[in-house]
Every structure is written in structure tokens, then in C-alpha cells.
C-alpha positions as CSV (number, residue, x, y, z in Angstrom):
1,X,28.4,-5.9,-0.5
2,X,31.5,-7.4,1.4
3,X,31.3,-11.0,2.8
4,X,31.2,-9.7,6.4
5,X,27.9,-7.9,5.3
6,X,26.2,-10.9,3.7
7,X,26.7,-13.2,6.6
8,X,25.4,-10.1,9.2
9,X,22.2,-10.2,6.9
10,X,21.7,-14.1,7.3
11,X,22.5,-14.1,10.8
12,X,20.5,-11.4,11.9
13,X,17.7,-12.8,9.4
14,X,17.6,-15.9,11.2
15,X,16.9,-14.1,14.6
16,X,14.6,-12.2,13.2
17,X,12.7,-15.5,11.4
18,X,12.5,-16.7,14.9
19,X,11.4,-13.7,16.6
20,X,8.7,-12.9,13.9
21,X,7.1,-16.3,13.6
22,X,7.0,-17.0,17.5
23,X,6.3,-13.6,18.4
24,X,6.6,-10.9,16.5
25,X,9.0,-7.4,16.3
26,X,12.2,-9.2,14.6
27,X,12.3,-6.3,11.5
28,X,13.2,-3.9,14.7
29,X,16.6,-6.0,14.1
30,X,16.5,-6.2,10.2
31,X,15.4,-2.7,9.3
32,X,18.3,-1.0,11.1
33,X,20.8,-3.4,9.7
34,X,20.1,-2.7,6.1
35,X,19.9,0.9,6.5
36,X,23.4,0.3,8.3
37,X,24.1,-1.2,5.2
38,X,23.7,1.8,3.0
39,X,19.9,1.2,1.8
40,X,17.7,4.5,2.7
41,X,14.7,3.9,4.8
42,X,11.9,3.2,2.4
43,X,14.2,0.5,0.3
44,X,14.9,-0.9,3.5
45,X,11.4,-1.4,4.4
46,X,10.5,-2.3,0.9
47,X,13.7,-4.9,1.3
48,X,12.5,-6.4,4.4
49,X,9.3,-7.7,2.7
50,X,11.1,-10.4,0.7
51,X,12.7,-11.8,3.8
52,X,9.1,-11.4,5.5
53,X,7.4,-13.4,2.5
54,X,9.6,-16.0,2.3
55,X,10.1,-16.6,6.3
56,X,6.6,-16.9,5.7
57,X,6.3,-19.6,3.4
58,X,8.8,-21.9,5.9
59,X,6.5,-21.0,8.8
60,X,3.4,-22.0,6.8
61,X,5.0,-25.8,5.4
62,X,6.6,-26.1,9.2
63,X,2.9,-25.4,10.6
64,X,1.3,-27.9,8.0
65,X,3.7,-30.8,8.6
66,X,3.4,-30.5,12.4
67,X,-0.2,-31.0,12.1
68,X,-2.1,-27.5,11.8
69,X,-5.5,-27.9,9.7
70,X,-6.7,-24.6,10.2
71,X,-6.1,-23.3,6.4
72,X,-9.0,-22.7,5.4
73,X,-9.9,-19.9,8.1
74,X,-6.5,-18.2,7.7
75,X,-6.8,-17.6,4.0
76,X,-10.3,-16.6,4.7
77,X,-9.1,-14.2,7.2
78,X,-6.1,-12.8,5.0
79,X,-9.0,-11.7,2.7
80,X,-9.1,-8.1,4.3
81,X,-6.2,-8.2,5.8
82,X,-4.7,-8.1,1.4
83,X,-7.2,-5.1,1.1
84,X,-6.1,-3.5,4.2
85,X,-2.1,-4.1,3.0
86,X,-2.5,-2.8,0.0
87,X,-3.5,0.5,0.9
88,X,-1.2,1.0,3.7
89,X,2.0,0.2,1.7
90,X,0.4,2.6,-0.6
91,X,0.3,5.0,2.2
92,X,3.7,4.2,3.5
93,X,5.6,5.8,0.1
94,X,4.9,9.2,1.3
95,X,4.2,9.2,5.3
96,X,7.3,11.3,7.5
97,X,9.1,9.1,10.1
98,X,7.5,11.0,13.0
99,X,3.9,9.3,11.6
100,X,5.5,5.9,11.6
101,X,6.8,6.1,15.4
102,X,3.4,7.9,16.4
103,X,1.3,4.4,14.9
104,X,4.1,2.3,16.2
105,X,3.9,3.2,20.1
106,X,-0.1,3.4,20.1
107,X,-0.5,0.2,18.2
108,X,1.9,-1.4,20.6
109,X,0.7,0.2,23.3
110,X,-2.7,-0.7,22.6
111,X,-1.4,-4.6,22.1
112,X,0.0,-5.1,25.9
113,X,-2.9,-3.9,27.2
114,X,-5.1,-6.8,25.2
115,X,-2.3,-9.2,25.8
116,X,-2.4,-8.7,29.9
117,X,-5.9,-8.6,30.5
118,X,-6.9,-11.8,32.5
119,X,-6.8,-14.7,29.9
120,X,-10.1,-15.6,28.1
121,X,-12.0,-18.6,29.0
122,X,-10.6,-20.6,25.4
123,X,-13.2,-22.0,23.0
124,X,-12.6,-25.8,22.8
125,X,-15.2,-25.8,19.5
126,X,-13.6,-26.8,16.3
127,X,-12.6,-23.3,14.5
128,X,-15.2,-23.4,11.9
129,X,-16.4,-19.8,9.1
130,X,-19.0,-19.6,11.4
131,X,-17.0,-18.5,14.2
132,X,-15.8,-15.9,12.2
133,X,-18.2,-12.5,13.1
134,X,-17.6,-9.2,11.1
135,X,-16.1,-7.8,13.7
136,X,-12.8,-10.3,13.6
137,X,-12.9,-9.1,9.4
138,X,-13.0,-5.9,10.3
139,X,-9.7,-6.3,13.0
140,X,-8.1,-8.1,10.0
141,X,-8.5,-5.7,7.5
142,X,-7.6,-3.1,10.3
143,X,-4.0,-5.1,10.9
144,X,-3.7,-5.7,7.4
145,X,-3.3,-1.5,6.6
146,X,-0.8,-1.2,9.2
147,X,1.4,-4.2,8.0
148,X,1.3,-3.0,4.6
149,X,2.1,0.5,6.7
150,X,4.7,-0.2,9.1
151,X,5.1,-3.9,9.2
152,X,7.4,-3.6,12.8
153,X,5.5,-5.4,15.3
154,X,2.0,-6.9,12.7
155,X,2.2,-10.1,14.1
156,X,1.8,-8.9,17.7
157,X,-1.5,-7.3,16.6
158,X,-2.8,-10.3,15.4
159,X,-1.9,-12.8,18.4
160,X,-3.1,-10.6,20.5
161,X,-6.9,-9.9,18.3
162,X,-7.1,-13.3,17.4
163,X,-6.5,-14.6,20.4
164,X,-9.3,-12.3,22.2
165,X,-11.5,-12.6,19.6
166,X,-11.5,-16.4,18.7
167,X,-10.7,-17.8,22.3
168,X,-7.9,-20.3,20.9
169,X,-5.0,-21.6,22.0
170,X,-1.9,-19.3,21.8
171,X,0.0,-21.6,19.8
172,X,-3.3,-22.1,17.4
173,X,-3.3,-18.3,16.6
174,X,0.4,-18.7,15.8
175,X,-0.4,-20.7,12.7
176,X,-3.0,-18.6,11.7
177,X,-0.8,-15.6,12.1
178,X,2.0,-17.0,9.8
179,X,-0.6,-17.8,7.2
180,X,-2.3,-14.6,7.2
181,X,1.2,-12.7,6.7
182,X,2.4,-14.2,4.3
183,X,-1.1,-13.6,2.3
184,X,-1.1,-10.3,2.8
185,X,2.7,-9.6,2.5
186,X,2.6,-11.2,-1.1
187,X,0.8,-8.0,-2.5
188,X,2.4,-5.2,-0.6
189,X,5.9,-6.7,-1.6
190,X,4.9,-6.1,-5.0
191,X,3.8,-2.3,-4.7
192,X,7.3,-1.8,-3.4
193,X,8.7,-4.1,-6.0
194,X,7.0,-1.9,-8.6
195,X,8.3,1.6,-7.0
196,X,12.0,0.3,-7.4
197,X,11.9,0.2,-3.5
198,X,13.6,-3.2,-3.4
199,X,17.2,-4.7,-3.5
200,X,16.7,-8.4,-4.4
201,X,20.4,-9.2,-3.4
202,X,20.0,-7.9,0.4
203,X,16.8,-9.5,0.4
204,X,17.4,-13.1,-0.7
205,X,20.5,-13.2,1.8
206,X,18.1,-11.6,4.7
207,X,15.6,-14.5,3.7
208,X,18.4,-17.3,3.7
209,X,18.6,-16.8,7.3
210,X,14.9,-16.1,8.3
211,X,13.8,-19.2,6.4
212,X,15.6,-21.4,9.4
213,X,14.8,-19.2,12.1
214,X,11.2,-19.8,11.1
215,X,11.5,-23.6,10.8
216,X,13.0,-23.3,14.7
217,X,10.1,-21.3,15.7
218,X,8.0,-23.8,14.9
219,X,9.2,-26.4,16.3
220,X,9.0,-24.0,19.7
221,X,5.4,-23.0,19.4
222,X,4.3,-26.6,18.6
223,X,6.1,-27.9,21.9
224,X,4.0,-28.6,25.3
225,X,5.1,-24.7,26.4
226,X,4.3,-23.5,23.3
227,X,2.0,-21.1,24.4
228,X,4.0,-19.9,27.0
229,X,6.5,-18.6,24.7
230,X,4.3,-17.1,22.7
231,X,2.8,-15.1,25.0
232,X,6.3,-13.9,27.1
233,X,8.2,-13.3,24.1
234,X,5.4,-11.0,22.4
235,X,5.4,-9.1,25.7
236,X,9.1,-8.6,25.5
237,X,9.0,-7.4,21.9
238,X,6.3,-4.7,22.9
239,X,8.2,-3.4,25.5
240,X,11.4,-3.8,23.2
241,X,10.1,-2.3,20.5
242,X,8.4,0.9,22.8
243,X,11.5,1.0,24.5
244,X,13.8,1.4,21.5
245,X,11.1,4.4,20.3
246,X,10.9,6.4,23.7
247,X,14.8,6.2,24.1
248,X,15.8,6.6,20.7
């Protein structure tokens, strides 16, 4: 790896921290730069993950400082989103390319049209377990099998369930969405880890930027507009991301 290479990794990696934990579709900028790089596609994937964990773990101390209390429901809701990631990075070892776009463009597809419906009437109750019906386990364990699939474009999913299934704030479901990821992401990083689908060197550099990225998001989302970038820049990432399949 040439220096040139290593600072590409943490620059793009800190666009991509910022994208994913505001939004969501920054691996569409990390996943072709380390196959550019020389890493084939199932490394690079399996190489994303450690940037994705550790962005992760910023987002979550950045959320918790600013004030978010809402831990207790995110770990309960990464509980079947771990089960569902564990069998769709099992999944993803063997699954053609063609699969992968065909999940991508429905999934994303299926994400605008939750996202532009007219906006729920929000739930100003204190998010309690109680508020949390089998159906919303069910989505997460759903969302959980394609991040441990595909990971492009998982936290779009969850903004846009949680936020039509719990009635909270934009900016709310943003903490629980960094939370849950980073849950889940912990186990499907290791089945990758354990295939030899990882290079730690690419990875670490890719996290060095992401972790600041993240930290910036943060401070974004938790802003008066907050929700308001949420909501436009995960519309822009769906249509990115559809865009960048349809086209090529």
C-alpha cells in the first residue's frame, strides 16, 4: 500500500463515517475504493465491516454524550437484528453479484416509498419495551439478514422502519440506528474475520477516517435541523445508490 492509497482510504472513510451515521449508503464510496485498491469483492466487503464497527462505536459515545438515553431499547432491538446478521453474512460467502444488486434496488426501492409517504403523527410517549410490538422484532431481525447480506444502504432500512413503526423523532431513530449497527455488525465481522475475508491494514486506515466523520454526524443530527438532514440526505443516498445500479 503506497501513501497516496492510505490517505484515499481515510479520506474517503471519513465521508463515508458521515454519510452512514446521518444517513446511510457511505460503503457505496468505500467498497469500490478497496476493490480499486486490489482487494476482490468479498474481502472488500468483509474489509468494510471493521471500518463499519468502529464508526460505530464513535457514533454510539458521540450519541451518549450529547444526551441520548435510549440504550436500553436499541440493544434490545439489535437482539434479532444479531440473528438476522449472522445468517446473511453467512449467506453472502456464496451469493453471485446479480443477487446482490437484485436485493439492493428492491430494498431501496421499497425504503423511498416508506420514507415519502406523508409523515406519521410522532409519539411524544417516553420510548419504553412496551412500545416495542413483534412486529418492530420481526423488521429488525428482517434488516439485520440483509446487513449481514449486503450491508450498502442498512441504515436506510432502519430510519425509515423505525421511524414508521415507533413514531419518533428522525434524529431519535438516528441513535437507535447507530446502536443497533454496531451490535449487529460485531458478529458478522467475525464470520468474515474467520473466512480470511479481511485485511486488517485497509481496514484500520478506512476506520481512522470514519471514526471523525461519525463524531461530525453527530453533532448534525443532534442540531435544531437535525431531522431535516436525516430525512433529505437518506433520500439522496436511495436515489444515489439506485442510480449508480441502473446506470452501472
Amino acid at each position: 500500500m503506497t501513501g497516496g492509497e492510505g490517505l484515499a482510504l481515510v479520506v474517503i472513510g471519513a465521508a463515508a463515517g458521515f454519510i452512514n451515521v446521518l444517513a446511510a449508503g457511505g460503503s457505496m464510496l468505500t467498497l469500490p475504493l478497496l476493490m480499486f485498491l486490489g482487494l476482490p469483492p468479498q474481502v472488500a466487503n468483509g474489509t468494510n465491516r471493521v471500518s463499519i464497527a468502529l464508526q460505530s462505536v464513535s457514533a454510539v459515545g458521540s450519541f451518549r454524550r450529547a444526551g441520548a438515553r435510549d440504550l436500553r431499547i436499541g440493544l434490545r432491538l439489535s437482539v434479532p437484528a444479531v440473528l438476522g446478521a449472522l445468517g446473511g453474512a453467512w449467506l453472502a460467502l456464496g451469493i453471485p453479484d446479480a443477487v446482490f444488486e437484485t436485493v439492493l434496488v428492491v430494498a431501496m426501492s421499497g425504503a423511498s416509498v416508506m420514507l415519502l409517504l406523508p409523515r406519521p403523527t410522532l409519539d411524544t410517549r417516553a420510548l419504553t419495551p412496551e412500545r416495542l410490538t413483534p412486529a418492530v422484532y420481526l423488521a429488525m431481525f428482517v434488516i439485520g439478514l440483509y446487513g449481514g447480506f449486503i450491508q450498502v444502504g442498512v441504515g436506510v432500512l432502519f430510519i425509515a422502519v423505525l421511524y414508521r413503526m415507533l413514531r419518533i423523532d428522525l434524529a431519535q431513530v438516528n441513535g437507535l440506528k447507530v446502536l443497533i449497527v454496531l451490535v449487529y455488525t460485531l458478529p458478522a465481522l467475525a464470520v468474515f474475520v474467520l473466512d480470511g475475508q479481511v485485511r486488517w491494514a485497509y481496514g484500520l486506515l478506512l476506520a481512522m477516517g470514519s471514526m471523525s466523520g461519525a463524531w461530525l454526524a453527530v453533532r448534525v443530527n443532534m442540531g435544531p435541523r437535525g431531522a431535516k438532514w436525516v430525512r433529505r440526505l437518506t433520500l439522496a443516498m436511495i436515489v444515489a445508490i439506485i442510480l449508480r445500479l441502473v446506470l452501472g
